[in-house]
PyMOL Python script that loads the backbone (N, CA, C, O; Angstrom):
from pymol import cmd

cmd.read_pdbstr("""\
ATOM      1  N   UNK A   1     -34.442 -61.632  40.835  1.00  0.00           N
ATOM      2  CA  UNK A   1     -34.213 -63.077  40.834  1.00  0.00           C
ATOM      3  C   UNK A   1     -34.978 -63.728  39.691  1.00  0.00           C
ATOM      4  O   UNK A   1     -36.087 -63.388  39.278  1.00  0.00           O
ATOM      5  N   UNK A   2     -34.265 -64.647  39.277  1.00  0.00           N
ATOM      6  CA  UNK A   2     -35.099 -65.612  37.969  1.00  0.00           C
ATOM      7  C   UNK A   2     -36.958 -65.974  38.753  1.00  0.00           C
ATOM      8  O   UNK A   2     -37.957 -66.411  38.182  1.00  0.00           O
ATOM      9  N   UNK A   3     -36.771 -65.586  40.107  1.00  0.00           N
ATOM     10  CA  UNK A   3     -38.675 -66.538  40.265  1.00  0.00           C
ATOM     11  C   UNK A   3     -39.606 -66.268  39.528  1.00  0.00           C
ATOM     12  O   UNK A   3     -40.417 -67.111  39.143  1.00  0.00           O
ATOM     13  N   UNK A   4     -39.638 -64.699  39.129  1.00  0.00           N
ATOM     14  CA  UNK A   4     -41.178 -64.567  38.390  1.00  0.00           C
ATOM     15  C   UNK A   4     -41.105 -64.665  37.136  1.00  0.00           C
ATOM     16  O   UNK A   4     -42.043 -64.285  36.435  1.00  0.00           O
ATOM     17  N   UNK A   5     -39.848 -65.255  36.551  1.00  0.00           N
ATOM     18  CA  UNK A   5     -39.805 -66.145  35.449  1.00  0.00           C
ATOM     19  C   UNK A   5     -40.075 -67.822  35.101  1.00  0.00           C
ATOM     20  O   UNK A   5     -40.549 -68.477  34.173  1.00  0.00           O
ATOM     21  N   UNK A   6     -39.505 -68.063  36.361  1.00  0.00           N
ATOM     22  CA  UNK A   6     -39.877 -69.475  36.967  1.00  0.00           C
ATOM     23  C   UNK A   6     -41.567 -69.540  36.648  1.00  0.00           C
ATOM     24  O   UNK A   6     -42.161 -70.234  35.822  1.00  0.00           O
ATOM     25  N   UNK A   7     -42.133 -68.477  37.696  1.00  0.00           N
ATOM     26  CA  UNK A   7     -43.645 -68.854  38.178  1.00  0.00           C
ATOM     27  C   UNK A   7     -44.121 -68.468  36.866  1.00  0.00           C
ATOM     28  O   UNK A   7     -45.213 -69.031  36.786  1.00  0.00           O
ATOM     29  N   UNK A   8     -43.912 -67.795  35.737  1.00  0.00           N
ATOM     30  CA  UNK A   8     -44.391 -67.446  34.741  1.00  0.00           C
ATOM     31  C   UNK A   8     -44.532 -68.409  33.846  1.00  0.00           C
ATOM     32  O   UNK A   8     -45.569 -69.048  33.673  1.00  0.00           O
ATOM     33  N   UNK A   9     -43.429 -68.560  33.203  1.00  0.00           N
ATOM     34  CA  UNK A   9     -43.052 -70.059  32.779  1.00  0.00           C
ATOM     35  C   UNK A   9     -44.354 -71.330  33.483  1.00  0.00           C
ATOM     36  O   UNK A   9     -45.138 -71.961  32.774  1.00  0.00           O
ATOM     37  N   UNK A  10     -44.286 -71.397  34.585  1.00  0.00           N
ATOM     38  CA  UNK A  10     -44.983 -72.543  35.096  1.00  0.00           C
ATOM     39  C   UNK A  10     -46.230 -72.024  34.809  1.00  0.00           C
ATOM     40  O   UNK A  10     -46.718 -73.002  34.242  1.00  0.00           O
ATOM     41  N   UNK A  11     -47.038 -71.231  34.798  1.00  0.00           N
ATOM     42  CA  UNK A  11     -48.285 -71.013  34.468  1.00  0.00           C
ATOM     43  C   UNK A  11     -48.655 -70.830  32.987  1.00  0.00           C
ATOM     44  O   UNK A  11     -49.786 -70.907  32.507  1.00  0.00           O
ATOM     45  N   UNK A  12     -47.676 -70.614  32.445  1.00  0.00           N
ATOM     46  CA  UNK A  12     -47.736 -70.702  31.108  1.00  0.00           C
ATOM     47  C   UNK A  12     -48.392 -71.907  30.461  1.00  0.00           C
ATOM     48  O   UNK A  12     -49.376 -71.962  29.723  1.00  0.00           O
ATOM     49  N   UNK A  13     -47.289 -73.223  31.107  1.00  0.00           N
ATOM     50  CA  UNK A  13     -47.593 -74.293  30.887  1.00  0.00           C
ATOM     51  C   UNK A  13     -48.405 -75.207  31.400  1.00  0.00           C
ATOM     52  O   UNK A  13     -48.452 -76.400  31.098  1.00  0.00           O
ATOM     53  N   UNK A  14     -49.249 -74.453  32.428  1.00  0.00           N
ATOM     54  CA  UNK A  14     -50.394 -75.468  33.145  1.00  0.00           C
ATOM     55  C   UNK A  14     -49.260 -76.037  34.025  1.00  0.00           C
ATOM     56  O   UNK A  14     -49.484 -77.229  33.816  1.00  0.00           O
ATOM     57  N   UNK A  15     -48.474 -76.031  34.646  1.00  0.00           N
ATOM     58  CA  UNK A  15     -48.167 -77.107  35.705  1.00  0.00           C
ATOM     59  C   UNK A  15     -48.341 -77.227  37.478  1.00  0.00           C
ATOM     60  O   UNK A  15     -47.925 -76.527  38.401  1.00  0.00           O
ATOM     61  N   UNK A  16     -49.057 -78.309  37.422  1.00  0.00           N
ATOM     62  CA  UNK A  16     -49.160 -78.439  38.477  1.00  0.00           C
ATOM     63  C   UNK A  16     -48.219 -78.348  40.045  1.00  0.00           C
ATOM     64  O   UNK A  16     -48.660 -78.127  41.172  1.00  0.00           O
ATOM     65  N   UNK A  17     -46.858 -78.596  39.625  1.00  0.00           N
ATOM     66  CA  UNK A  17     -45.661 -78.668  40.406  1.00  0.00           C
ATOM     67  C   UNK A  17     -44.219 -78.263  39.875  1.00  0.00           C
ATOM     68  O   UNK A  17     -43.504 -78.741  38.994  1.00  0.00           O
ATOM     69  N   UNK A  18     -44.062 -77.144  40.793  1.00  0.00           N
ATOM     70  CA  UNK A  18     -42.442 -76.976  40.618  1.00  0.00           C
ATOM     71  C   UNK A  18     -41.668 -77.756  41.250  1.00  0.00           C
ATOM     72  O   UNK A  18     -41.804 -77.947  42.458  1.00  0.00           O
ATOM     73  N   UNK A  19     -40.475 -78.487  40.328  1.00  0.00           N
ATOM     74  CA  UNK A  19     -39.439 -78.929  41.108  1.00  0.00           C
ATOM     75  C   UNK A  19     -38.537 -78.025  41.150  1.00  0.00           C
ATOM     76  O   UNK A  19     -38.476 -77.098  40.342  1.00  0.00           O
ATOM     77  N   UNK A  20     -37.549 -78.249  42.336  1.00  0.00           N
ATOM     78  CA  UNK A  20     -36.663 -77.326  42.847  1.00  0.00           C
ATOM     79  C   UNK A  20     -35.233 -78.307  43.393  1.00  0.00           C
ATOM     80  O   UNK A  20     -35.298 -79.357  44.032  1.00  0.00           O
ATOM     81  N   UNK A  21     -33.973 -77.601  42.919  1.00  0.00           N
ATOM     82  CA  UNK A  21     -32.831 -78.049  43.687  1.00  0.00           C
ATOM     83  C   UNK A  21     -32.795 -77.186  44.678  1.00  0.00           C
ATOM     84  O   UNK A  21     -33.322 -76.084  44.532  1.00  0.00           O
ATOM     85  N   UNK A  22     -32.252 -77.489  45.696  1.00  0.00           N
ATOM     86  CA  UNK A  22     -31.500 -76.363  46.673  1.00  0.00           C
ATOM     87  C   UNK A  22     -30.129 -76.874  47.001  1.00  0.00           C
ATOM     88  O   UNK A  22     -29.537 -77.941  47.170  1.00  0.00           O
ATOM     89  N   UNK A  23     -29.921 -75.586  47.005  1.00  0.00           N
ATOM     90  CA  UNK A  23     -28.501 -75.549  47.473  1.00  0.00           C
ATOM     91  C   UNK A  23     -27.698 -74.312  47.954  1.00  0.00           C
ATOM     92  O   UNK A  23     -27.601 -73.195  47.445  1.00  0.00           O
ATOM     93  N   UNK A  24     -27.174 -74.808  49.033  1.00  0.00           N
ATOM     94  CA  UNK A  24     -26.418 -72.843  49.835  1.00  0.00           C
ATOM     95  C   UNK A  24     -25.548 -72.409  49.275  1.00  0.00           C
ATOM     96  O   UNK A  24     -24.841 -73.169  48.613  1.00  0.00           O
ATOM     97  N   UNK A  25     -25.361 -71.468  49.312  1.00  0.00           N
ATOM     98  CA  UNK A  25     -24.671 -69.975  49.398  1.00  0.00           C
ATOM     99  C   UNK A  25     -24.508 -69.444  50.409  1.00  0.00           C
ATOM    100  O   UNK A  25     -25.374 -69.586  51.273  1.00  0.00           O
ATOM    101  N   UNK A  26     -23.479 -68.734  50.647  1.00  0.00           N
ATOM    102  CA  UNK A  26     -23.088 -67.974  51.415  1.00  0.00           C
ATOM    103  C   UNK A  26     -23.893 -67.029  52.237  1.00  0.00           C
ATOM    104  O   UNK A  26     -24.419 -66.412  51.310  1.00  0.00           O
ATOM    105  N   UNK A  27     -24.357 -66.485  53.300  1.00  0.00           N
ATOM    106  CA  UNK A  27     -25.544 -65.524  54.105  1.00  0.00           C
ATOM    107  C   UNK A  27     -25.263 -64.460  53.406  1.00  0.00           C
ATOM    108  O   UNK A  27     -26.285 -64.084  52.832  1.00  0.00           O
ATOM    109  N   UNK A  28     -24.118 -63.613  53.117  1.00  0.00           N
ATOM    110  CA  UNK A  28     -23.904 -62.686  52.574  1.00  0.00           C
ATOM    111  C   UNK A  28     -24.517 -62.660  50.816  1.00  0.00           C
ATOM    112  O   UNK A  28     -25.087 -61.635  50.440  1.00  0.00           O
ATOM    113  N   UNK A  29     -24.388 -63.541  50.086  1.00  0.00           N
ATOM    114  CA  UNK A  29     -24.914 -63.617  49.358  1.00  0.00           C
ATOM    115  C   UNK A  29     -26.646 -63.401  48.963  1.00  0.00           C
ATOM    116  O   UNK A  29     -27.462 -62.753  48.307  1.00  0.00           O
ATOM    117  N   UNK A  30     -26.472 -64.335  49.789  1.00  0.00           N
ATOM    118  CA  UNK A  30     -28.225 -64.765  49.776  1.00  0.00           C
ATOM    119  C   UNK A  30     -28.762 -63.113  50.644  1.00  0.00           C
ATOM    120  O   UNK A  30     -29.448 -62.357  49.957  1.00  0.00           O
ATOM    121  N   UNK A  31     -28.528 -62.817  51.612  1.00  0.00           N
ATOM    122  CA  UNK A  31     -28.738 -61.665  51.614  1.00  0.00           C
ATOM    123  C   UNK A  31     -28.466 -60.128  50.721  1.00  0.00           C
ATOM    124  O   UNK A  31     -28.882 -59.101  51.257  1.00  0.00           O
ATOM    125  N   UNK A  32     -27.913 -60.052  49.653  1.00  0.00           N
ATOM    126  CA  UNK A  32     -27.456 -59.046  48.857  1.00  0.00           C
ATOM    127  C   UNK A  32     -28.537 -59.908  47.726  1.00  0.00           C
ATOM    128  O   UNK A  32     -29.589 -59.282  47.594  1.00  0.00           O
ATOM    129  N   UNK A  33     -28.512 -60.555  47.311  1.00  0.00           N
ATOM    130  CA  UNK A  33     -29.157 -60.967  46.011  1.00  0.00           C
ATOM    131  C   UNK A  33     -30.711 -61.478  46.405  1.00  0.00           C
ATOM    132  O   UNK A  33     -31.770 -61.234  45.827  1.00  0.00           O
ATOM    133  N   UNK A  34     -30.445 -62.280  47.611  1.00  0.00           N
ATOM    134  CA  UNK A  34     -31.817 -63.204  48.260  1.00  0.00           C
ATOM    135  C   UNK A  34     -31.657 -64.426  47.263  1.00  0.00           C
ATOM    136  O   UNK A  34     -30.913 -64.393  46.283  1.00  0.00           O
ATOM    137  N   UNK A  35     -32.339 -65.364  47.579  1.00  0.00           N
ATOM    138  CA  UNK A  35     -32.881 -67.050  47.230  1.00  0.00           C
ATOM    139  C   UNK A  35     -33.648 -67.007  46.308  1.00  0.00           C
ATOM    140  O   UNK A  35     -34.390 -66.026  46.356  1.00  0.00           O
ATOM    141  N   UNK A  36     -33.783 -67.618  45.527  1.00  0.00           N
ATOM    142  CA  UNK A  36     -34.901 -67.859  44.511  1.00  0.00           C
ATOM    143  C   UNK A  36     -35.895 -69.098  44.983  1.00  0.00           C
ATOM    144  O   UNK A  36     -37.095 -69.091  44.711  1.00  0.00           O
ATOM    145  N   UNK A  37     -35.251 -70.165  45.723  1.00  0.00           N
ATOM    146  CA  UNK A  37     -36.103 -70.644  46.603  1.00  0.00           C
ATOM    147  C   UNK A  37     -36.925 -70.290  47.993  1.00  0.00           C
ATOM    148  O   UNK A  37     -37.763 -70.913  48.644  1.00  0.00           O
ATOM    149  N   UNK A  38     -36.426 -69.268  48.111  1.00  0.00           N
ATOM    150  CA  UNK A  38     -37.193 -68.527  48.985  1.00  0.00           C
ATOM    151  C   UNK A  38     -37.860 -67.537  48.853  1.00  0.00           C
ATOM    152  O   UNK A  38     -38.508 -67.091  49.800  1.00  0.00           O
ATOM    153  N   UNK A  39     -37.856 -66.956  47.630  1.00  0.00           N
ATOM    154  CA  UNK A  39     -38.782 -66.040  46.608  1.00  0.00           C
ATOM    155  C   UNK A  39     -39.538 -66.959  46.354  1.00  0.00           C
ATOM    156  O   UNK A  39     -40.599 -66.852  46.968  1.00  0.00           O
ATOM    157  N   UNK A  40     -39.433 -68.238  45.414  1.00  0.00           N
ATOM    158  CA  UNK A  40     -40.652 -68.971  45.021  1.00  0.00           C
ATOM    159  C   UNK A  40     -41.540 -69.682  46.472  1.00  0.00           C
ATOM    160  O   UNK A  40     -42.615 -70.103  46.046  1.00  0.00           O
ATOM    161  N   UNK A  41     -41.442 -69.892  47.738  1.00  0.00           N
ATOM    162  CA  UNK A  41     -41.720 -70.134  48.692  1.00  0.00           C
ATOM    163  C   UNK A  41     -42.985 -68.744  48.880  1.00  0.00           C
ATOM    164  O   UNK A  41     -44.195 -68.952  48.967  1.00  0.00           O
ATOM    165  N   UNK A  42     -42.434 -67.581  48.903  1.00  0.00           N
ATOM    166  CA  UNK A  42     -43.151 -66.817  49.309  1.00  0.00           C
ATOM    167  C   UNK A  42     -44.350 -66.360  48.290  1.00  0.00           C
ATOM    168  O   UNK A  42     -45.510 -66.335  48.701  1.00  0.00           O
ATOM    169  N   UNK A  43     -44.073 -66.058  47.157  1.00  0.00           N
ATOM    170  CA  UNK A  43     -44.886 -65.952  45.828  1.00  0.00           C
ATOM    171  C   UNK A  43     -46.107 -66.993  45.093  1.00  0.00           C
ATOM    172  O   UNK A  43     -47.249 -66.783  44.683  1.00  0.00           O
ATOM    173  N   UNK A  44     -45.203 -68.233  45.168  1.00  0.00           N
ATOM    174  CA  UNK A  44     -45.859 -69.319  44.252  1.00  0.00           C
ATOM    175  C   UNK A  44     -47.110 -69.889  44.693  1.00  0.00           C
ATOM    176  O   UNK A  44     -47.236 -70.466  45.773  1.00  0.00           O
ATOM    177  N   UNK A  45     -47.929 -69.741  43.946  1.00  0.00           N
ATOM    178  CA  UNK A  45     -49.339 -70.265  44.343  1.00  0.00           C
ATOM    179  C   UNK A  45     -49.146 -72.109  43.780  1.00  0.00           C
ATOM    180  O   UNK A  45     -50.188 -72.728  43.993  1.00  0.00           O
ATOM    181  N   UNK A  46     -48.316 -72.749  43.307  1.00  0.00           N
ATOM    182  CA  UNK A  46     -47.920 -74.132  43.007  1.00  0.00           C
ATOM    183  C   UNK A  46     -47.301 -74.495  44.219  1.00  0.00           C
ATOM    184  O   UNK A  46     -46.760 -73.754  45.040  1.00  0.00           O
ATOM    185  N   UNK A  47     -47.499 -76.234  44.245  1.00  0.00           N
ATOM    186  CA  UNK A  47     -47.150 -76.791  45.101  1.00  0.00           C
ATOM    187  C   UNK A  47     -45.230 -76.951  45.251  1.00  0.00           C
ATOM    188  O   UNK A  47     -45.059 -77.999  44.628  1.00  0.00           O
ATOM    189  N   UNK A  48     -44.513 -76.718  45.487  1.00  0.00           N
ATOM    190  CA  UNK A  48     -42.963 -76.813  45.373  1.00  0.00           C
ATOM    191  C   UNK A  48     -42.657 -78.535  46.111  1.00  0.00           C
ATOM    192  O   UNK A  48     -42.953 -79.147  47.137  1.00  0.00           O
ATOM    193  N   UNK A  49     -41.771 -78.800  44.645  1.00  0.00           N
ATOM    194  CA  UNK A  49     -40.993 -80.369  45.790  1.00  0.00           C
ATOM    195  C   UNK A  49     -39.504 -79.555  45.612  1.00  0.00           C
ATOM    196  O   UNK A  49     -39.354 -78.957  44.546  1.00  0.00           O
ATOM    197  N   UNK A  50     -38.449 -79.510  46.564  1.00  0.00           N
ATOM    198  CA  UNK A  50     -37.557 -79.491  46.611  1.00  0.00           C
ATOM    199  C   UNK A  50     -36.721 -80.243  47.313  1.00  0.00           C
ATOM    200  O   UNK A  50     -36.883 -80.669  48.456  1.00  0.00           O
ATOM    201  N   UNK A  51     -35.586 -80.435  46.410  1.00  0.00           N
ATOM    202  CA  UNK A  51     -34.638 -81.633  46.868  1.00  0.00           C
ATOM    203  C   UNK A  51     -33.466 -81.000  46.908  1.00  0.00           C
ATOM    204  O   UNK A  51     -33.143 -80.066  46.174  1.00  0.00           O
ATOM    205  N   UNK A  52     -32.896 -81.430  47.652  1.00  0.00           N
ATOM    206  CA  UNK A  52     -31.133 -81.071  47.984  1.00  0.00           C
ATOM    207  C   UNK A  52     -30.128 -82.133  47.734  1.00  0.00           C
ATOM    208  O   UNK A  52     -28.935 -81.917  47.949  1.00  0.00           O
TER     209      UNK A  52
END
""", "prot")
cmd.dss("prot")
cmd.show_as("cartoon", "prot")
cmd.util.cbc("prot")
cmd.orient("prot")
C-alpha cells in the first residue's frame, strides 16, 4: 500500500498532521489489497484528520 510512503513523506517534512480522504471500496477489495487508511491508523505515529 502507498502508507509507508505516505508516513515517509510526512516525516520527511516535519509534519505534524496527516490529512486523509476516506472513502469505500468494496470488502473484497479492501480485503485482497487492505486500506491505506487503515494501514496509516495502525502504523502512524502522527495525529490523522480524516474526512469523508
Amino acid at each position: 500500500t502507498p502508507a509507508p510512503a505516505i508516513l515517509a513523506r510526512a516525516q520527511a517534512l516535519q509534519c505534524d498532521l496527516i490529512v486523509l480522504g476516506a472513502w469505500g471500496s468494496s470488502r473484497l477489495t479492501e480485503m485482497v489489497l487492505g486500506g491505506v487508511t487503515r494501514a496509516l491508523f495502525r502504523e502512524c505515529p502522527l495525529p490523522l484528520l480524516v474526512a469523508h
